[in-house]
KETIGU-225917 format. One record per residue: residue number from 1; residue in one letter; x, y, z of N, C-alpha, C, O in turn. Coordinates in Angstrom, 2 decimals, always signed. Layout:
N
<r resi="NUM" resn="A" n_px="X" n_py="Y" n_pz="Z" ca_px="X" ca_py="Y" ca_pz="Z" c_px="X" c_py="Y" c_pz="Z" o_px="X" o_py="Y" o_pz="Z"/>
...
! end
This chain:
101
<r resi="1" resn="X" n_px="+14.19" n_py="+36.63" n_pz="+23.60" ca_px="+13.16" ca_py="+37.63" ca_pz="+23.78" c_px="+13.07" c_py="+37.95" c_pz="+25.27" o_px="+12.64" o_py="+37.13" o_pz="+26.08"/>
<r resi="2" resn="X" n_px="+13.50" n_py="+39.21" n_pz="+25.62" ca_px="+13.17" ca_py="+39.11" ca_pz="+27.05" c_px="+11.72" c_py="+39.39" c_pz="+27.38" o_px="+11.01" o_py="+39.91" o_pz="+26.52"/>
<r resi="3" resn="X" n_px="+11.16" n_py="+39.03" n_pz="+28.78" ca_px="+9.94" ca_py="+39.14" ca_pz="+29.47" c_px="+9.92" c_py="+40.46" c_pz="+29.70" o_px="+10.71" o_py="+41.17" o_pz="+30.31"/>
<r resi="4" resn="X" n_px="+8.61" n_py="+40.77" n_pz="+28.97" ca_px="+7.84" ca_py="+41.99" ca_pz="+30.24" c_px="+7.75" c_py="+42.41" c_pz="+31.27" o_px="+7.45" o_py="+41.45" o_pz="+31.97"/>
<r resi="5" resn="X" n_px="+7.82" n_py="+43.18" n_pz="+31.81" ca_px="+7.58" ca_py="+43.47" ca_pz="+33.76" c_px="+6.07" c_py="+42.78" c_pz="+33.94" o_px="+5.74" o_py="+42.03" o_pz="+34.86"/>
<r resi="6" resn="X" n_px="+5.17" n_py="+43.26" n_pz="+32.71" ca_px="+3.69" ca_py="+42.79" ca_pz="+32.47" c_px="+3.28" c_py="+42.16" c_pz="+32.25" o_px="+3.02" o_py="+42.17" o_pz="+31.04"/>
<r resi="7" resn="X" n_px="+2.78" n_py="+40.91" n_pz="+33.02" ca_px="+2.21" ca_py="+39.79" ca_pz="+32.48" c_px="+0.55" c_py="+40.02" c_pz="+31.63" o_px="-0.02" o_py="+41.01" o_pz="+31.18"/>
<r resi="8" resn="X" n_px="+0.23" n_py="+38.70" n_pz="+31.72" ca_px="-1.41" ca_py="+38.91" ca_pz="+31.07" c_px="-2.59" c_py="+39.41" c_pz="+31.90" o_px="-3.31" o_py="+40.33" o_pz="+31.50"/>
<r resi="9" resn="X" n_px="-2.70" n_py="+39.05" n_pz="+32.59" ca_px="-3.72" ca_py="+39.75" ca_pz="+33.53" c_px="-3.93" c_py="+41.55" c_pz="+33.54" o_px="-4.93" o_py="+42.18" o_pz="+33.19"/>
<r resi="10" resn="X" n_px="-2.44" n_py="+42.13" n_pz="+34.16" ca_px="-2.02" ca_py="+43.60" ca_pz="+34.06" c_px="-2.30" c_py="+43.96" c_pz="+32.46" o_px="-2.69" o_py="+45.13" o_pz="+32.45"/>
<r resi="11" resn="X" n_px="-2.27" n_py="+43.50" n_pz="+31.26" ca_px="-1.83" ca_py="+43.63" ca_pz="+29.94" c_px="-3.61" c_py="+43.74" c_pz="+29.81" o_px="-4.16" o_py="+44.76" o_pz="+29.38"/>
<r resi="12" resn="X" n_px="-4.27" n_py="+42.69" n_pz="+30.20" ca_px="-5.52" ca_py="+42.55" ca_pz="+29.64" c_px="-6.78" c_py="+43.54" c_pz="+29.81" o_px="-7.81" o_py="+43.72" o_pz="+29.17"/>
<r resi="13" resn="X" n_px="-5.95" n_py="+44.35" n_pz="+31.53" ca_px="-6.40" ca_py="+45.28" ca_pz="+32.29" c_px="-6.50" c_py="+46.23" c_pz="+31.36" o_px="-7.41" o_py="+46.66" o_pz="+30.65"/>
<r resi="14" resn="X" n_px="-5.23" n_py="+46.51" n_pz="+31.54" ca_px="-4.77" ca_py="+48.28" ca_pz="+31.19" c_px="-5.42" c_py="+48.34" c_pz="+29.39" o_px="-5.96" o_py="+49.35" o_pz="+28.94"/>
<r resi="15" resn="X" n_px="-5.25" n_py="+47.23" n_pz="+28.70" ca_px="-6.62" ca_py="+47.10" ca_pz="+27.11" c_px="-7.22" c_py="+47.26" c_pz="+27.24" o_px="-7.74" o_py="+48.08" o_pz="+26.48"/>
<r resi="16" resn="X" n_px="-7.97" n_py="+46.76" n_pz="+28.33" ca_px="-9.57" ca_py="+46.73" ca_pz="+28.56" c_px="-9.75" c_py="+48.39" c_pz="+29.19" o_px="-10.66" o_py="+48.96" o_pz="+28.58"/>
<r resi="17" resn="X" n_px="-9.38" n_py="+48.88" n_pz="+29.77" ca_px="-9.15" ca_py="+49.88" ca_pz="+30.09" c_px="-9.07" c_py="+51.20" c_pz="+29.10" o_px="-9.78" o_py="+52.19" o_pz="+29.22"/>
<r resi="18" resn="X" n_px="-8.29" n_py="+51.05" n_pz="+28.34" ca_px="-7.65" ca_py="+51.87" ca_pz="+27.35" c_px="-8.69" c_py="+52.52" c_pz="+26.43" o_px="-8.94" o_py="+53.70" o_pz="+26.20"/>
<r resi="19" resn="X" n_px="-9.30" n_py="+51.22" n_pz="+25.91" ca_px="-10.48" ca_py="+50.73" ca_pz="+25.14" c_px="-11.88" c_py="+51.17" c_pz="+25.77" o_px="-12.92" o_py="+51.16" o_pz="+25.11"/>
<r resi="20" resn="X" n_px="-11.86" n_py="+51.37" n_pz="+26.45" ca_px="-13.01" ca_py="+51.81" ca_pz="+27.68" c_px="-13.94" c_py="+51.08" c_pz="+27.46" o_px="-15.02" o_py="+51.43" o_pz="+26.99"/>
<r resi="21" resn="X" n_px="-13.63" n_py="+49.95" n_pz="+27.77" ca_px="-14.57" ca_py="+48.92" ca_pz="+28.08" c_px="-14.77" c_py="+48.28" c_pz="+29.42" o_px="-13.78" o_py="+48.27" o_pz="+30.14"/>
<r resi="22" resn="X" n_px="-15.91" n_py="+47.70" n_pz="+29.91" ca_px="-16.04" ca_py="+47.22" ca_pz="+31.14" c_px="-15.73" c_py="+45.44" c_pz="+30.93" o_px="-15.55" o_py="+44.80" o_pz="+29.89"/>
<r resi="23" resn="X" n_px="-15.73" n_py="+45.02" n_pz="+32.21" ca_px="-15.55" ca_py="+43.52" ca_pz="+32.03" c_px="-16.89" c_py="+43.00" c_pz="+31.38" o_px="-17.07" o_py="+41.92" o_pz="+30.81"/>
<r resi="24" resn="X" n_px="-17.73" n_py="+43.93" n_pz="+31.60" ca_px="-19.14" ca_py="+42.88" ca_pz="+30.59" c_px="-18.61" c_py="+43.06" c_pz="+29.55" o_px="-18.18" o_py="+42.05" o_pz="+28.99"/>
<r resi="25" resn="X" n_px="-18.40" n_py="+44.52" n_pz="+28.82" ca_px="-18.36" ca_py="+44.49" ca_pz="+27.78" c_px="-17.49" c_py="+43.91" c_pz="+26.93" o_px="-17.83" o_py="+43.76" o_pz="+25.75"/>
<r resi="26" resn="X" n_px="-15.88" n_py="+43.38" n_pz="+27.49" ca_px="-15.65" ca_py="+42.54" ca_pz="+26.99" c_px="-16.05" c_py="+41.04" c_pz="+26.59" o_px="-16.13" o_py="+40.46" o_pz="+25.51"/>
<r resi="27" resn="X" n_px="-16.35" n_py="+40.55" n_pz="+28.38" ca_px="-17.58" ca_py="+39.03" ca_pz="+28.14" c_px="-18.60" c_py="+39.14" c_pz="+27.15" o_px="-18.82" o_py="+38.01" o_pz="+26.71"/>
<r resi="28" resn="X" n_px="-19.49" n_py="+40.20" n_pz="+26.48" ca_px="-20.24" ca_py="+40.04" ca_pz="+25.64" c_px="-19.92" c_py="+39.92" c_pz="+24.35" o_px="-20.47" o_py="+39.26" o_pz="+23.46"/>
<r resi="29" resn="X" n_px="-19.10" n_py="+40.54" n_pz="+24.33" ca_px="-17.80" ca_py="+40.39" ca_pz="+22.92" c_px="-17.06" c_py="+39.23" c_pz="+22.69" o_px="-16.50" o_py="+39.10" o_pz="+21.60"/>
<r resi="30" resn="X" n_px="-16.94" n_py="+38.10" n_pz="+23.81" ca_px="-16.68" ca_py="+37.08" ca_pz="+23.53" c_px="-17.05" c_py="+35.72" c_pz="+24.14" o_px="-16.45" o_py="+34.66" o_pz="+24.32"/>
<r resi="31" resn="X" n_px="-18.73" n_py="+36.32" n_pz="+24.47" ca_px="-19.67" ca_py="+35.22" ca_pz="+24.59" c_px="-19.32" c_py="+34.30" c_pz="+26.11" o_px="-19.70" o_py="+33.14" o_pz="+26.26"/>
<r resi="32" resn="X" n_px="-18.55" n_py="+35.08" n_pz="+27.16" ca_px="-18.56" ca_py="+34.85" ca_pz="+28.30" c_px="-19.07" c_py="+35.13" c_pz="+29.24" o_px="-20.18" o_py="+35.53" o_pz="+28.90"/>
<r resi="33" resn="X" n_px="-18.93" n_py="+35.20" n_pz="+30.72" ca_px="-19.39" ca_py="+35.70" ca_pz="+31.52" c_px="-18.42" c_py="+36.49" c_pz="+32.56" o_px="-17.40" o_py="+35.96" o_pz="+32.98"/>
<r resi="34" resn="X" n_px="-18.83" n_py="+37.82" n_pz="+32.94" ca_px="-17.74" ca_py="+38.73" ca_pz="+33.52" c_px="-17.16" c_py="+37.92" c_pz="+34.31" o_px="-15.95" o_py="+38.02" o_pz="+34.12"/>
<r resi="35" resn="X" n_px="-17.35" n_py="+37.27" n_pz="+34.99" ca_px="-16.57" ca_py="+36.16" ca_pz="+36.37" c_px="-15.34" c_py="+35.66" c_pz="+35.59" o_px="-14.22" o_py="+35.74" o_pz="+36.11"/>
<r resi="36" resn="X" n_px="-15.53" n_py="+35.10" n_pz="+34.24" ca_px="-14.26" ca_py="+34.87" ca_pz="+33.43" c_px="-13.40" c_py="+36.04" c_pz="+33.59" o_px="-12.46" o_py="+36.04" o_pz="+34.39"/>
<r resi="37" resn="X" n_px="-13.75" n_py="+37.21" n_pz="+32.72" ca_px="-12.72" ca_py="+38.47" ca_pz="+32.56" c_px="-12.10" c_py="+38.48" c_pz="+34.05" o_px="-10.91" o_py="+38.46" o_pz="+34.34"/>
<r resi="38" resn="X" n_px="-13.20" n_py="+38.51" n_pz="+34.89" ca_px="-12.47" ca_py="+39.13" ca_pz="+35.97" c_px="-11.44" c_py="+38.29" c_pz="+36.60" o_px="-10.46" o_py="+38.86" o_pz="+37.08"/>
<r resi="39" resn="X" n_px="-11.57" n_py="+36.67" n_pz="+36.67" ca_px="-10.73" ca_py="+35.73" ca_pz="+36.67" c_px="-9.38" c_py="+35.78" c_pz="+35.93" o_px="-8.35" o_py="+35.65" o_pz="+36.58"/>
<r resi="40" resn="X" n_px="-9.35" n_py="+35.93" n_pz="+34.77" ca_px="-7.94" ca_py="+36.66" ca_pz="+34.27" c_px="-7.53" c_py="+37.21" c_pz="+34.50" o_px="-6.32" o_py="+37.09" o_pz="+34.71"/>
<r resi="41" resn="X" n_px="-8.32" n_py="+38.52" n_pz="+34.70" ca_px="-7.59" ca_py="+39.95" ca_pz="+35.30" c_px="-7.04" c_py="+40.15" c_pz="+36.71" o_px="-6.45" o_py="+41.09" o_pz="+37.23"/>
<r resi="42" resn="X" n_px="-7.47" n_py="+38.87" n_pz="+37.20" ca_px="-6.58" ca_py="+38.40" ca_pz="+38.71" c_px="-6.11" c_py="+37.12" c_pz="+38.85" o_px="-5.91" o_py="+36.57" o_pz="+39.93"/>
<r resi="43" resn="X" n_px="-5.92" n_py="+36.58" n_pz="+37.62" ca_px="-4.81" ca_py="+35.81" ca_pz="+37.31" c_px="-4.64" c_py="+34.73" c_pz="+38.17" o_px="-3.63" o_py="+34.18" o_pz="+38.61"/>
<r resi="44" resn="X" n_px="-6.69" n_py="+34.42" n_pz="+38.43" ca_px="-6.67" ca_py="+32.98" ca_pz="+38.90" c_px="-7.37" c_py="+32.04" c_pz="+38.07" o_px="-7.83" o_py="+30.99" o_pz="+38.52"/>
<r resi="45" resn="X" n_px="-7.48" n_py="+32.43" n_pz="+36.68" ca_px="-7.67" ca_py="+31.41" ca_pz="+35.61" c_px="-7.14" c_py="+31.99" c_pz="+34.43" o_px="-7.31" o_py="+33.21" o_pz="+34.34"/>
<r resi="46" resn="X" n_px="-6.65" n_py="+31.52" n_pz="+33.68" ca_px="-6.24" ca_py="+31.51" ca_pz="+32.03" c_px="-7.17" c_py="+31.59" c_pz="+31.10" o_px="-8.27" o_py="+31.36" o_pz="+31.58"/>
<r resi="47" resn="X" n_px="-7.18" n_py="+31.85" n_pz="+29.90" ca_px="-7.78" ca_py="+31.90" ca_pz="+28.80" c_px="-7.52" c_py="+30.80" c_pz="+27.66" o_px="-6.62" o_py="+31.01" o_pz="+26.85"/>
<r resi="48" resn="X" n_px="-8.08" n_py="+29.95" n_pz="+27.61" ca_px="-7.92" ca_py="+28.71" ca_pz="+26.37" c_px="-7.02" c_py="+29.98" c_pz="+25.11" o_px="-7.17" o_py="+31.19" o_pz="+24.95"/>
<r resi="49" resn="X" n_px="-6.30" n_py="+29.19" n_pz="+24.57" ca_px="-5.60" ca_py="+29.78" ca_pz="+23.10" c_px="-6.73" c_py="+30.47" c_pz="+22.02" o_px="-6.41" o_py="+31.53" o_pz="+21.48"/>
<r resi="50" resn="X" n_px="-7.84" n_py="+29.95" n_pz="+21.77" ca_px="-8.74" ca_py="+30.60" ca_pz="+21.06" c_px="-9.05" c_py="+31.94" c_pz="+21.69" o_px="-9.00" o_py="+32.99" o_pz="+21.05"/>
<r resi="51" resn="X" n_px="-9.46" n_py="+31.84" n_pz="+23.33" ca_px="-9.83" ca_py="+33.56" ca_pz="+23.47" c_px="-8.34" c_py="+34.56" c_pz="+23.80" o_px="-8.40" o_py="+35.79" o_pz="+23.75"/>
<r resi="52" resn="X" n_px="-7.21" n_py="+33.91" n_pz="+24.09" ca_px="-6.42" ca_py="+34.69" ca_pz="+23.62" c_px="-6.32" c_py="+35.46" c_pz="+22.35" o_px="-6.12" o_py="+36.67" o_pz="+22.25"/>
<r resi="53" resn="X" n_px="-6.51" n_py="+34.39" n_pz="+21.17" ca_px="-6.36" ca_py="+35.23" ca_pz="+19.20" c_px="-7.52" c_py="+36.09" c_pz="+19.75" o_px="-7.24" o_py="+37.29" o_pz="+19.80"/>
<r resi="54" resn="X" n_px="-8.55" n_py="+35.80" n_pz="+20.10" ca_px="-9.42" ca_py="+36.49" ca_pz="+20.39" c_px="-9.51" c_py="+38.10" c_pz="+20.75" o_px="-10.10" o_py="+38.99" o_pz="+20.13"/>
<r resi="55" resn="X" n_px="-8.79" n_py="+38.17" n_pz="+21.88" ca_px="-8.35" ca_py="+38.90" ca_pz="+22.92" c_px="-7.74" c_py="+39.91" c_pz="+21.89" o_px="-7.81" o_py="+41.13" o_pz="+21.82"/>
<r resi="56" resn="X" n_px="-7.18" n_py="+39.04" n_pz="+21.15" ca_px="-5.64" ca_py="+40.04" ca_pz="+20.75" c_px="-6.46" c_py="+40.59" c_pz="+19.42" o_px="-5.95" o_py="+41.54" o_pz="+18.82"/>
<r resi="57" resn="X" n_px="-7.39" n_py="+40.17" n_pz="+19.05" ca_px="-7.78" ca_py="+41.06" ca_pz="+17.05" c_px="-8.86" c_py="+42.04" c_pz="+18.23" o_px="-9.16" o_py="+43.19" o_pz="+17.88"/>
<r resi="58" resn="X" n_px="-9.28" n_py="+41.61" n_pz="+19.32" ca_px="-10.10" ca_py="+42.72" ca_pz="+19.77" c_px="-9.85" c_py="+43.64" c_pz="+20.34" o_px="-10.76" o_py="+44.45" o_pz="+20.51"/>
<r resi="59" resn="X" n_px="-8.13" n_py="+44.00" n_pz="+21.04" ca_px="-7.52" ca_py="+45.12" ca_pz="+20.86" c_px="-6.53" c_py="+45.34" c_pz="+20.01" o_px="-5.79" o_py="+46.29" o_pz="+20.27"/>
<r resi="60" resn="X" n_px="-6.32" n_py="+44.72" n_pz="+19.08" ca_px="-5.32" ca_py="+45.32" ca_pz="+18.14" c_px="-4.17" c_py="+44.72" c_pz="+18.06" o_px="-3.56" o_py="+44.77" o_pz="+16.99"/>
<r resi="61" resn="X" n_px="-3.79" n_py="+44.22" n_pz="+18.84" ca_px="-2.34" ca_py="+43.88" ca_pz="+19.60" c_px="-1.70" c_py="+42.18" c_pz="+18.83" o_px="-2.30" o_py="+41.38" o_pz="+18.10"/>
<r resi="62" resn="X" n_px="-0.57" n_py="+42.15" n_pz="+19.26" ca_px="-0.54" ca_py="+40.70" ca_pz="+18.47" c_px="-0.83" c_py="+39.94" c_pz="+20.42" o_px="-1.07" o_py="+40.45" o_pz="+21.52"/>
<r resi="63" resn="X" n_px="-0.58" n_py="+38.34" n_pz="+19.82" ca_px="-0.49" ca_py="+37.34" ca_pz="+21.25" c_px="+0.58" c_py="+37.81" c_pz="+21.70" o_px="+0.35" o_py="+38.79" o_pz="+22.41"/>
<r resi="64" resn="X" n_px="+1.62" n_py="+37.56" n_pz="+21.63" ca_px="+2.50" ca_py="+38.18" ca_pz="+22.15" c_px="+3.13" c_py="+39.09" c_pz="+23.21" o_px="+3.71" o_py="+38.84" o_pz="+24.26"/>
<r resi="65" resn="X" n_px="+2.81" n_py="+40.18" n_pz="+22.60" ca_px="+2.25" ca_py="+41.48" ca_pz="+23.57" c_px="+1.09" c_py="+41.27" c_pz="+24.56" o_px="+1.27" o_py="+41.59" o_pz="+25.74"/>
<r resi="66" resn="X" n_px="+0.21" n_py="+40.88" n_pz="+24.28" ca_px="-0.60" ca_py="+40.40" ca_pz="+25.29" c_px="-0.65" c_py="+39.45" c_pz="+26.56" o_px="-1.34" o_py="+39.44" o_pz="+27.57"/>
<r resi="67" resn="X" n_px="+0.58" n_py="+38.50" n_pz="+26.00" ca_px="+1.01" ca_py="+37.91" ca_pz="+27.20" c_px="+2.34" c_py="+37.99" c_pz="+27.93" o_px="+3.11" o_py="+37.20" o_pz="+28.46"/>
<r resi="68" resn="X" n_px="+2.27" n_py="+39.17" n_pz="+27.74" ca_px="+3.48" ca_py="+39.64" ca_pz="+28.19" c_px="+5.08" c_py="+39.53" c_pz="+27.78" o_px="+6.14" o_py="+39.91" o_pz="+28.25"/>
<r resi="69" resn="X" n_px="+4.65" n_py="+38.81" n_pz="+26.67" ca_px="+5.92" ca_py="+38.44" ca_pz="+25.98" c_px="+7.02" c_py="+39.24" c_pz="+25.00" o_px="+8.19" o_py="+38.96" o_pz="+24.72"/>
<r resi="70" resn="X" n_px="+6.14" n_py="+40.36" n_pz="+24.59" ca_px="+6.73" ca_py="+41.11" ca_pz="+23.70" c_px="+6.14" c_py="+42.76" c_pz="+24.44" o_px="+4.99" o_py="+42.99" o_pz="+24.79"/>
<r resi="71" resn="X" n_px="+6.98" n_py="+43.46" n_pz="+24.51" ca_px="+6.45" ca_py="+45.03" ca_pz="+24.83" c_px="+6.28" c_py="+45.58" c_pz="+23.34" o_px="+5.70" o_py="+46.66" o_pz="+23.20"/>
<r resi="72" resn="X" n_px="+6.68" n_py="+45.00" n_pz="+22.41" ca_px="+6.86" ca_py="+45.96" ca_pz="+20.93" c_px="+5.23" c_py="+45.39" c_pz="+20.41" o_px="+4.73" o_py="+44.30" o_pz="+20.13"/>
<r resi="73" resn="X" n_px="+4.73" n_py="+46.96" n_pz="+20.48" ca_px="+3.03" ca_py="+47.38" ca_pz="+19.85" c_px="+3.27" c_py="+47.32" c_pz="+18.23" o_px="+4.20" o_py="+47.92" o_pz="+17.68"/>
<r resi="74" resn="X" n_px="+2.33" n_py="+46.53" n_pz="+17.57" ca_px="+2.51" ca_py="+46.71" ca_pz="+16.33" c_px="+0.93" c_py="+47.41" c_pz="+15.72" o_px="-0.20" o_py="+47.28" o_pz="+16.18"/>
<r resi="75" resn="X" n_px="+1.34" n_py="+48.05" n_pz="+14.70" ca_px="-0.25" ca_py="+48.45" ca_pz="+14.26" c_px="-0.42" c_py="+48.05" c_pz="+12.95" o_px="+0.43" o_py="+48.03" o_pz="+12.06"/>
<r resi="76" resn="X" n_px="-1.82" n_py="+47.66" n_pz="+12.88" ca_px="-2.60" ca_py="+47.39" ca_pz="+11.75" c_px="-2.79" c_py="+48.31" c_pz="+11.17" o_px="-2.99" o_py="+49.44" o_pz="+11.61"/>
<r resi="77" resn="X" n_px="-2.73" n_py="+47.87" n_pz="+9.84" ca_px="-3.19" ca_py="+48.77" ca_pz="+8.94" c_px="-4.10" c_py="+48.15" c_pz="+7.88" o_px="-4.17" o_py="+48.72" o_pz="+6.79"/>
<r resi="78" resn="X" n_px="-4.63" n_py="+47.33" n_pz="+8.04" ca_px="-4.93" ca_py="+46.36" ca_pz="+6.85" c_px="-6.44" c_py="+47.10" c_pz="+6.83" o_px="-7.33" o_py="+46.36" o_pz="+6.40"/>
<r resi="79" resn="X" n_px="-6.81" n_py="+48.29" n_pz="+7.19" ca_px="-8.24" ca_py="+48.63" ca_pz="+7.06" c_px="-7.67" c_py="+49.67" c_pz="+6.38" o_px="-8.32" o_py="+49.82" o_pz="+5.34"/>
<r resi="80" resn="X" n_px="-6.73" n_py="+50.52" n_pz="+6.44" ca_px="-6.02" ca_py="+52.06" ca_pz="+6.13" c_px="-5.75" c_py="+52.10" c_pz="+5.02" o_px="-5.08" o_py="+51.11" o_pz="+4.71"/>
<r resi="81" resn="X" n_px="-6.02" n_py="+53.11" n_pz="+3.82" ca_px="-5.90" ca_py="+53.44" ca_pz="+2.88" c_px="-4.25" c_py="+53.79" c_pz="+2.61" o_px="-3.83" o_py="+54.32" o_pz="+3.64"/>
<r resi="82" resn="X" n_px="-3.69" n_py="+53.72" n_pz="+2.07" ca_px="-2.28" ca_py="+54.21" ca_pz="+1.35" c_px="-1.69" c_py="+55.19" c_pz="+1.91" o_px="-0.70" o_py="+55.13" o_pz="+2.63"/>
<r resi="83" resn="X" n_px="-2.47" n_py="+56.41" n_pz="+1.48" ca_px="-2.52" ca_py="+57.85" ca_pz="+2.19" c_px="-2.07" c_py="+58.17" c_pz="+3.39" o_px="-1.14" o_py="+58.89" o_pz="+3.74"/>
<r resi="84" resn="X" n_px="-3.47" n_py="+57.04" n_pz="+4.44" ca_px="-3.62" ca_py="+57.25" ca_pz="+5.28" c_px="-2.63" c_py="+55.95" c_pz="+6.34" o_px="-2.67" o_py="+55.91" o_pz="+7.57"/>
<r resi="85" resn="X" n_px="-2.19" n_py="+55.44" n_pz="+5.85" ca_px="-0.59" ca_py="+54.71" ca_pz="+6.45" c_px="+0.28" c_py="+55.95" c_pz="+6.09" o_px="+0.69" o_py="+56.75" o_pz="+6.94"/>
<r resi="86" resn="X" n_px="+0.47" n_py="+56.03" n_pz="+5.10" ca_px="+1.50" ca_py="+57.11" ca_pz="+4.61" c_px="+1.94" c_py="+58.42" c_pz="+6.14" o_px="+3.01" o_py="+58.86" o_pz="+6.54"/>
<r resi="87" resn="X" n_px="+0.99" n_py="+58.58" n_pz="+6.44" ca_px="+0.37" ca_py="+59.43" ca_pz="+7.95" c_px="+0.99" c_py="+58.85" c_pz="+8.87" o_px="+1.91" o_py="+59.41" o_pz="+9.47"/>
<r resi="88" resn="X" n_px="+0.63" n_py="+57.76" n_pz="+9.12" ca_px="+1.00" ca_py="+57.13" ca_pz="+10.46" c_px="+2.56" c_py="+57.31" c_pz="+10.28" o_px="+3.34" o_py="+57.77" o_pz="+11.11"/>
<r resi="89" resn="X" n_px="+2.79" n_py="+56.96" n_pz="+9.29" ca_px="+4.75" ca_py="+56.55" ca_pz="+9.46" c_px="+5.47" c_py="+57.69" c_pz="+9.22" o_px="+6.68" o_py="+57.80" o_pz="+9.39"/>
<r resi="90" resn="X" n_px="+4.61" n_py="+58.67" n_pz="+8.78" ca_px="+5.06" ca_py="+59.84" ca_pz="+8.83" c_px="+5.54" c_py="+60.59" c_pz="+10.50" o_px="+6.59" o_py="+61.03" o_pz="+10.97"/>
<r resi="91" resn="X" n_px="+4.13" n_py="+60.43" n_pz="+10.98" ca_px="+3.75" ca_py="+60.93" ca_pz="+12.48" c_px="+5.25" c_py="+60.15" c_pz="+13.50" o_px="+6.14" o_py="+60.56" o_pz="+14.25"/>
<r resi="92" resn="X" n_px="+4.67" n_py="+58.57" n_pz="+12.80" ca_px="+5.90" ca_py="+58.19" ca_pz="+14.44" c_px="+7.16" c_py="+58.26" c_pz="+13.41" o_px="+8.15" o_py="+57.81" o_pz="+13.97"/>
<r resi="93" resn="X" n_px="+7.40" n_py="+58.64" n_pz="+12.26" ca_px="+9.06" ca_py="+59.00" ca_pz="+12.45" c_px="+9.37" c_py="+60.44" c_pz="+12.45" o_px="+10.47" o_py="+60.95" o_pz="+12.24"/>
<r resi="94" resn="X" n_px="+8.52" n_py="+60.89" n_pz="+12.64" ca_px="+8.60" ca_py="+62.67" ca_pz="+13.74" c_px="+8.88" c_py="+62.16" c_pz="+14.89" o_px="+9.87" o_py="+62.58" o_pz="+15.49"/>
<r resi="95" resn="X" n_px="+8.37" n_py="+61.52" n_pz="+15.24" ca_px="+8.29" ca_py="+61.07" ca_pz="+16.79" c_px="+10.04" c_py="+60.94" c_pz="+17.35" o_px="+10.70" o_py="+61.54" o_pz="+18.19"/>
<r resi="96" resn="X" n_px="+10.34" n_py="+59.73" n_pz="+16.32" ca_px="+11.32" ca_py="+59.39" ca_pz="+16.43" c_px="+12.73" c_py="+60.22" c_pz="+15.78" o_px="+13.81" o_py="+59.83" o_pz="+16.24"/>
<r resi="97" resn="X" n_px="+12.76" n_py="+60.95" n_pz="+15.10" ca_px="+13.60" ca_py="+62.04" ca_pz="+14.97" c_px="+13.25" c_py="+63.21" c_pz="+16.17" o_px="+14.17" o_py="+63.89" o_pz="+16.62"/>
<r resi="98" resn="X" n_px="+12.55" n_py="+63.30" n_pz="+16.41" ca_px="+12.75" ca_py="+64.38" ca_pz="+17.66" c_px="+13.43" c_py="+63.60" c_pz="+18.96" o_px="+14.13" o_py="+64.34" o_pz="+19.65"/>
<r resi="99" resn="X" n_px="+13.34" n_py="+62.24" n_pz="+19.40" ca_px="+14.09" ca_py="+61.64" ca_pz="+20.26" c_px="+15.70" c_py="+61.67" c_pz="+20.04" o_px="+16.52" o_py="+61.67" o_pz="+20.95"/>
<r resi="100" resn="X" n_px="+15.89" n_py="+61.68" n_pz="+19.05" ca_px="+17.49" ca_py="+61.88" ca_pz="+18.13" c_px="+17.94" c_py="+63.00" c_pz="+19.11" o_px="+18.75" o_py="+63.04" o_pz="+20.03"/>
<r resi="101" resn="X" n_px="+17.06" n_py="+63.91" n_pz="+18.51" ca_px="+17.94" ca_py="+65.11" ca_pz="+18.55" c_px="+18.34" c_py="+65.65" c_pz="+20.39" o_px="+19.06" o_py="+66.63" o_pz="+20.60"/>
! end
């Protein structure tokens, strides 16, 4: 598996970010205090394995990807109706036939 350019800190950023959330609002979401988030996000303390799973069902993402280990985004669907997967895989293999061509 090769490494990311992105480790966890940058990874946890640009989620938290994405997500438009602030560092409270993540700490409140997982019963910390911003000094933690922000401690990760400059990657002068770690996250115990629990707030990693953590981390990762609260943006979507697997562990993996989050720690920089995997660049390949996977998406959930386990809330999405039939239909509405049907959509998604529709959409990104447009995506991906127009890169073809």
């Amino acid at each position: 598996m090769e490494k990311s350019m992105y480790g966890f800190p940058t990874r946890l950023k640009i989620l938290r970010e994405k997500m438009g959330y602030t560092q409270s609002d993540v700490a409140k979401k997982l019963s910390l205090t911003r000094a933690s988030v922000n401690a990760w996000e400059m990657g002068l303390s770690s996250p115990s394995t629990p707030f990693v799973v953590e981390l990762s069902r609260l943006f979507h993402v697997t562990t993996d990807y989050l720690l920089g280990l995997d660049d390949c985004l996977t998406i959930r669907t386990d809330n999405l109706t039939e239909r509405e997967i049907s959509v998604v895989l529709n959409t990104i293999e447009c995506f991906c036939n127009s890169k073809e061509k």
